[in-house]
N, C-alpha and C positions, 0 to 999 in steps of 0.2 A: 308272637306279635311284636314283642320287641325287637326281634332279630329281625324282622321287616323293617322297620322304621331306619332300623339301621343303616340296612343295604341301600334303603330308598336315598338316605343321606350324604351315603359316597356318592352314588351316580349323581346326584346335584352337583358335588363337589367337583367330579369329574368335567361334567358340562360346562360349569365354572370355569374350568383351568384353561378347555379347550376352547371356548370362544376369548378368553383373554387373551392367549397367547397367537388366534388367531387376528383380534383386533392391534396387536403388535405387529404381528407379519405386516400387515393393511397399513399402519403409519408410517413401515419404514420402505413401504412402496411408491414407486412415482407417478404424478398426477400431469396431467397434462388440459386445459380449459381451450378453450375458443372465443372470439368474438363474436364469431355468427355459429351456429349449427344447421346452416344451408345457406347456399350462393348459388341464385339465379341470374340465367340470363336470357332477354325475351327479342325473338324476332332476328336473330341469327342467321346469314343467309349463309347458305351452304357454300361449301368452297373458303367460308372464310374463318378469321381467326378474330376471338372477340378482344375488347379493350380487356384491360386488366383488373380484377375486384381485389380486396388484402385483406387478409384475413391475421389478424392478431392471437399470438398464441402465446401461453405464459405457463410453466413447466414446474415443478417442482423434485428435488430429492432423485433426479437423475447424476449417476456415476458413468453411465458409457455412454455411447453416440447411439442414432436411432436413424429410420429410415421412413423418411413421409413419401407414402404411393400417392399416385392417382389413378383413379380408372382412367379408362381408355376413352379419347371423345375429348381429356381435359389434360393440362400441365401447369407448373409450378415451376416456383422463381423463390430463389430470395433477392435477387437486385434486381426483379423487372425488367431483364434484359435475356438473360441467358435463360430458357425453358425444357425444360422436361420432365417423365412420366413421374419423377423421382428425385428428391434429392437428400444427401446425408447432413445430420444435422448432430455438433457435437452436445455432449450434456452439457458446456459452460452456455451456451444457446439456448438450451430448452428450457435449464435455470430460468438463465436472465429475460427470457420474453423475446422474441422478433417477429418480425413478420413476415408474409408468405402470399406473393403475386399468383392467382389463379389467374388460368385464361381456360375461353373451350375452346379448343381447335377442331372445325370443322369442315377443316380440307379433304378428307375423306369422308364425311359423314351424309349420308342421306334426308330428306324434307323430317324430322322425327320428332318424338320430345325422349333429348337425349339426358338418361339418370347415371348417379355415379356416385363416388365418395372420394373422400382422400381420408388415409387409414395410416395408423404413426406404428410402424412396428419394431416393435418394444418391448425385451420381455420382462422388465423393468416396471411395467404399467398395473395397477392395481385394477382400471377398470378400462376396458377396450376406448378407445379414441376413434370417434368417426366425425367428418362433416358432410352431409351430404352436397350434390350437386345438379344442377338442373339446367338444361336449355333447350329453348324451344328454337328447334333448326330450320329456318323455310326454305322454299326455292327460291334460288339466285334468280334476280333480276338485275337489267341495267342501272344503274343510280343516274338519277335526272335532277338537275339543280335550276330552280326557276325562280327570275328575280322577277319582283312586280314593281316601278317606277311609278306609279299612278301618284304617289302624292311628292316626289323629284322636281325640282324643276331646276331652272340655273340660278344656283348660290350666290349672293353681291356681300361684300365686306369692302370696309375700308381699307389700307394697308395698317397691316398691325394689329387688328381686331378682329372678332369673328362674326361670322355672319349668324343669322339667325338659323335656327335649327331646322334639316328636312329630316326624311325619312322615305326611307325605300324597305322593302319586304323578301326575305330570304326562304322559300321551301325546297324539299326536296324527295325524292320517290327513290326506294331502296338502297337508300344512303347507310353504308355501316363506319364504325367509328366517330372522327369527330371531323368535324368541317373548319377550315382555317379562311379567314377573311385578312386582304393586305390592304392596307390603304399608302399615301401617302400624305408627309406632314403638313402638306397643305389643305391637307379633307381628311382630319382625326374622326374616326367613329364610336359609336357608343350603343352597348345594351340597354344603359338605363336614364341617356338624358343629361348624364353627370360627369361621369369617371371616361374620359375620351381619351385614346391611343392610335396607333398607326397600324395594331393588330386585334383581333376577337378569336376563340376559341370557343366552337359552339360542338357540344353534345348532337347526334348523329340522331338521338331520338327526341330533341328539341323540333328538329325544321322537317323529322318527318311527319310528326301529328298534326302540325300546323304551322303558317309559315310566322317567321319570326321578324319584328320588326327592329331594322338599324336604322339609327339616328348617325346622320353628316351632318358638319359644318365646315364655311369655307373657313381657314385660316393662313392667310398671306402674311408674307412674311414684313418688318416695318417696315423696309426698302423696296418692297415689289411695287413694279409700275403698273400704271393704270393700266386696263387691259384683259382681257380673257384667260386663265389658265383654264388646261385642262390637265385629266389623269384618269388614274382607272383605279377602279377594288375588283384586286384578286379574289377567286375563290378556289379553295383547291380542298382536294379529299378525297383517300383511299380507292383507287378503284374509276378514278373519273380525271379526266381530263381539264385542266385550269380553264375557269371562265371570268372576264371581266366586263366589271360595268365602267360604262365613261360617263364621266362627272365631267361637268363643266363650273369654274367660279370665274366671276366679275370683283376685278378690281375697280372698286370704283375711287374715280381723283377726287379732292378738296382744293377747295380756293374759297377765301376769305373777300370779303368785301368790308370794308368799311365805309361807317356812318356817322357824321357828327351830328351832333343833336344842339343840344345848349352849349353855348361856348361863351366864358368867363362871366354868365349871368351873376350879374349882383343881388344877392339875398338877406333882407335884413329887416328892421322895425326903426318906423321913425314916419317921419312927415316925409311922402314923397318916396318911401321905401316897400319892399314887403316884399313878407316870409313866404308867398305863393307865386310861380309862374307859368303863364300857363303859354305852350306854344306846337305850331303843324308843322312837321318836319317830314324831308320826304326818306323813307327807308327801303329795303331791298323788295324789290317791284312784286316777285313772285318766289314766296317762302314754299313752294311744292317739294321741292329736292334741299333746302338748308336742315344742318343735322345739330345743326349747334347756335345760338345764339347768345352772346357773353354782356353785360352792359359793364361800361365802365365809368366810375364816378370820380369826377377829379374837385377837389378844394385847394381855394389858394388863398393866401390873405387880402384883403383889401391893403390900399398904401396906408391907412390907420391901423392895420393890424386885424387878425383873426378877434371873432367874439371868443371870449373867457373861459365858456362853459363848454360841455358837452350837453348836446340836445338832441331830441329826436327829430330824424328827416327821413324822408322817402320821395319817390320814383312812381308815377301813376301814369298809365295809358288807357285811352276810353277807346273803349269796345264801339265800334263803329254802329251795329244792328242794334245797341242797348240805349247807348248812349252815356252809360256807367264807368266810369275810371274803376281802373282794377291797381291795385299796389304789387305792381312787379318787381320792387327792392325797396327795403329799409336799412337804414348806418343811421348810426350815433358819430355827431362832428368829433373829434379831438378838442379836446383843454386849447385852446388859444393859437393852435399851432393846424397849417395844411398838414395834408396826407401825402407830398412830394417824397415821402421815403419808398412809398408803394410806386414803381416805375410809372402806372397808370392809373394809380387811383384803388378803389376799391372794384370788387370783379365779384359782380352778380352772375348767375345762368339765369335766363330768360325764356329757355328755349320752349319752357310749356305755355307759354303767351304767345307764339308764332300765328298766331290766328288772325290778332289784334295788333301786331308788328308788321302788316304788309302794305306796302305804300306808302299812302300819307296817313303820318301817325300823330295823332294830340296827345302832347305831353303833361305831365305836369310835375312840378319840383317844389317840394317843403321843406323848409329849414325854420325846425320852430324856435327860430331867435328871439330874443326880446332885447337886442342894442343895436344902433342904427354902425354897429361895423361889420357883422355880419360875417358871410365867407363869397368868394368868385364861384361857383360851380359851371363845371364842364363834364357835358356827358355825352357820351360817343359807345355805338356800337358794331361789335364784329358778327358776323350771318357770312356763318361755314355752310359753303355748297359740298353735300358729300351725298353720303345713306343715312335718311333718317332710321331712327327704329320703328318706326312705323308711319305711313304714309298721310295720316290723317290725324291732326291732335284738336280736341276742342276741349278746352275749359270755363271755366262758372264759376261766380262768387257763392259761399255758403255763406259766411257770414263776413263783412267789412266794418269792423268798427276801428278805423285807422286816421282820423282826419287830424290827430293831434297825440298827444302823449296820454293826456289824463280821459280814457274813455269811461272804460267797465271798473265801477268802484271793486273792489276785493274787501271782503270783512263784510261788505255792509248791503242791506236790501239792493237787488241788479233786475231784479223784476224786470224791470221797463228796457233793458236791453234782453231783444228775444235769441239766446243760443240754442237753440231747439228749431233743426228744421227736417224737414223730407226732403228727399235726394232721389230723384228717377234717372237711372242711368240708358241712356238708347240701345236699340239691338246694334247686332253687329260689334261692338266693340271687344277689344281683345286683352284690352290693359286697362285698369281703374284706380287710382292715387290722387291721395289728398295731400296740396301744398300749403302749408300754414307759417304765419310769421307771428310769432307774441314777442312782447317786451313790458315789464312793470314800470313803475314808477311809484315814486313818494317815500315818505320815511316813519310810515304810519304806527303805532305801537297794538298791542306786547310784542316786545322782540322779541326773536326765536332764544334759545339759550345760548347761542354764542354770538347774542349781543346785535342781531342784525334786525334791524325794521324792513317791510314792505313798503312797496313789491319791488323794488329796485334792487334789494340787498339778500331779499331772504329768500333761501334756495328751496324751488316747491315742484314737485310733482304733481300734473293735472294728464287730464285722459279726455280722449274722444268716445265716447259710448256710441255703438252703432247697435239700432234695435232694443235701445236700453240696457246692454253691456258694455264693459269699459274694455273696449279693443285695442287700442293706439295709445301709449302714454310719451307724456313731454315731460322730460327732466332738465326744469329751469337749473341749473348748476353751473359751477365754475367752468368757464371756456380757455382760461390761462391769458388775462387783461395784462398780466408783467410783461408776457414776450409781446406783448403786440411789438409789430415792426414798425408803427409809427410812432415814434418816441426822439427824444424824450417832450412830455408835454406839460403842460401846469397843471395844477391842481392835485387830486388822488385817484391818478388814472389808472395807477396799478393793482389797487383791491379788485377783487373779480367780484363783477355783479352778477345777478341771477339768469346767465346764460348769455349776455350780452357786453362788449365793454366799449368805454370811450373810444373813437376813432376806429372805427373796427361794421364791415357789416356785420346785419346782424342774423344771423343762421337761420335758415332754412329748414323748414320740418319736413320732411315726406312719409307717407304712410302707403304702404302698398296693401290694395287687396289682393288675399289670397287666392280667391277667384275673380273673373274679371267683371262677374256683377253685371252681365250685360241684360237688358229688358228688365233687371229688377228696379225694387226702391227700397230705399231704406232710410229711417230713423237718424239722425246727425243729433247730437248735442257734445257743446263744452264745457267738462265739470272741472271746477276750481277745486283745489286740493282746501277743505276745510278748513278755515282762519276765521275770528272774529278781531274785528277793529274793537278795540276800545276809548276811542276816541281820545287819545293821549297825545299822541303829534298828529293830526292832520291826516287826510284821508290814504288810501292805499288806490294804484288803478294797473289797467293793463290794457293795451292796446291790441286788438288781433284782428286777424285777416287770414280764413282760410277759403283754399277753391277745392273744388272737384278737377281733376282731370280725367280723363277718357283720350284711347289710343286705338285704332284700327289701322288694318290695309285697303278698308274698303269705305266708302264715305258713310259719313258718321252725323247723328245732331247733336247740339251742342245739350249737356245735361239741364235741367229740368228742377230748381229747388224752388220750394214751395212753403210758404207760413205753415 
């Protein structure tokens, strides 16, 4: 019995020795991995040879060279160029990893689904190395390349700008490989709306399953003259004959007209004076095709001299159907001193008011002085005949609390001024943005911690809530009051106030929506970034005035806001 135990002892011992020594053989043998273990290819037409797939291979523990087949039906590359059934590959190679271009060639092959492998032979290899291989081989057919133009029409841009975006439709019927599209640099194309070139490269089994849509635009160059170009996009690919399509763009011309308005009006306080004036000027007859409207605001001194201070003034034109003055620019005068360092004054856009700009137009100008020397104001404007961006603009007051400086207290009960309203935007419209002007005033206390009162001085972040979230924020902050170019002036014109400085217009807010909002409505309110007054210096306020605008190609009504 013992002598059993015994025997039975060796032979463990034995089986021991020989799978050790075989798990040694097995380390010091080479390994060879794959990135894929199968490479297919689908819809293949016969006769032909397909794009190329890579397959990544990474090697270990090889000393000699080795030899990668392929079946028959398929071939192999390592630079994607030169092909066949086979190629040698040394062990510094298999070591260090490379890669390996399959293709299926099926210039000899029949309608099939054709199987296969590529096989590394190696006697080197501890465990066999295969990848398999697959493609489904049809009958050859013609390739048919069909554009579809239904949404094309002729491109218009100004010189140097681009035009608005079209789009035409690219399919195709037993198309193999990839499809190449040429444009030229004056109609750059695009897959996604964005990233635009003079060339595309489209996958073969993109425009066969469905057709794909190219985005054009014209772009003329800043010297091309008015007038018609034309061009063509190439199309070319494997097996098919170059086809183009002819595009047409319109350069369209610009010419400027000028308008004076107020000239050297005197604006002041006293017996016989005053900070308001109101006057009908005639403007550009028919604003159908102007793309641009600029206003420009000139201050000169009276022969006593500019008033002292800087104050707040604005620019209002009344809506002909309303009856409403709408504030289409606001500036703060300069300390004592005109604004002749600015060639023309200060330079508003205007051009989302062109509704309210055509013909005869009522003005009106404030300058809220309080000494009878005042400033001269002269206001004149230019109405660019070109390509609007869109054919039809109407806008609308959401809220106008602008007739002076000190409106909307800040810190303290506003109740009784309503910033809460409903906004119905028309059908049809294509573009929907809110144009807002704020400015503070006073020197109201607790200062913030670096010493600045409101709302003139303290830098504050407020928000437009639409539907009762805070969508649009306004960062009242430093605008850089030192460089202004009108300088130098009296007083402390150089501190940067809360978004706004002496002698300087005063900016412009726009908020775009995302979508164009059109037949909807929505909720408007303006929320003041949190402060309480504690009635230590004198009240806090803030002036504001924002509109709706609305953009189409097609005619439009004017927006719709509501208590």
């Amino acid at each position: 019995m013992r002598l059993h135990y015994y025997a039975l002892f060796l032979i463990l011992i034995c089986l021991f020795s020989a799978c050790k020594k075989e798990e040694e053989q097995l380390a010091d043998k080479a390994t060879l991995t794959a990135s894929s273990t199968m490479l297919s290819w689908e819809n293949l037409p016969e006769g032909r040879i397909s794009e190329s797939k890579t397959l990544q291979l990474e090697g270990n523990h090889f000393t000699t060279s080795a030899v990668l087949q392929s079946s028959a039906g398929f071939i192999i590359s390592r630079d994607n160029v030169s092909f066949s059934d086979r190629v040698n590959l040394s062990s510094e190679e298999l070591n260090a990893g490379l890669n390996i271009f399959v293709q299926c060639d099926a210039r000899e092959q029949r309608p099939s689904l054709l199987e296969g492998q590529l096989i590394l032979e190696s006697n080197e290899l501890a465990t066999a190395f295969e990848v398999n291989l697959q493609a489904k081989v049809i009958p050859y057919s013609e390739p048919i390349l069909h554009f579809d133009t239904e949404g094309l029409a002729l491109l218009r841009s100004e010189a140097g700008r681009h035009s608005r975006t079209q789009t035409f439709s690219i399919s195709s019927e037993n198309l193999s490989g990839s499809l190449l599209l040429q444009s030229s640099i004056s109609f750059p194309i695009s897959l996604d709306n964005q990233n635009f070139s003079r060339e595309l490269t489209l996958d073969a089994n993109e425009v066969n399953r469905e057709p794909r849509v190219i985005y054009v635009r014209f772009s003329p160059s800043a010297n091309a003259e008015a007038g018609l170009q034309t061009a063509s996009i190439g199309a070319e690919a494997s097996g098919i004959a170059r086809q183009e399509l002819r595009i047409e763009g319109e350069v369209v011309g610009t010419e400027t007209f000028n308008y004076q308005a107020f000239e050297s009006e005197h604006l002041a306080f006293g017996e016989g004076l005053s900070q308001r004036k109101t006057q009908t000027f005639s403007l550009h007859p028919d604003v159908s095709q102007v793309s641009q409207i600029d206003m420009y605001i000139k201050l000169r001194c009276p022969s006593g001299g500019c008033n002292a201070w800087d104050v707040y003034a604005n620019i209002l034109a009344k809506d002909p159907t309303t009856g409403t003055f709408y504030e289409i620019g606001r500036y703060i005068t300069p300390y004592g001193v005109g604004n002749q360092q600015r060639e023309r004054g200060f330079k508003i856009d205007v051009t989302d008011f062109k509704s309210v700009l055509e013909g005869q137009v009522e003005l009106q100008s404030f300058i809220e002085v309080w000494g009878s020397d005042g400033w001269l104001l002269s206001v004149d404007f230019d109405f660019t005949e070109g390509l609007p961006d869109y054919a039809y603009t109407e806008i609308a007051p959401i809220v106008q609390y602008n007739a002076h400086s000190l409106q909307i207290p800040y810190g303290k009960d506003a109740s009784h001024f309503d910033l809460q309203k409903t906004v119905a935007i028309p059908n049809q419209v294509e573009k929907t943005y809110l144009r807002t002007i704020i400015t503070g005033w006073g020197h109201a206390t607790p200062n913030d911690p670096d010493g600045r009162p409101c709302a003139e001085w303290c830098f504050r972040t407020h928000h437009i809530h639409v539907n009762g979230s805070a969508l649009f924020t306004h960062d009242l902050a430093p605008i850089g009051c030192g460089s202004n170019p009108v300088r130098p002036q009296g007083g402390n014109w150089r501190p940067d106030r809360a978004g706004w400085c002496p002698g300087m217009e005063v900016p412009l807010r726009i908020d775009y929506f995302a979508e164009n909002m059109a037949g909807s409505q929505f909720g408007y309110e303006y929320v003041f970034e949190n402060w309480r007054n504690n009635n230590g210096n004198g009240d806090a306020f803030y002036a504001l005035s924002s509109f709706v605008v609305v953009k189409s190609d097609t005619p439009i009504e004017k927006p719709t806001v509501r208590e």
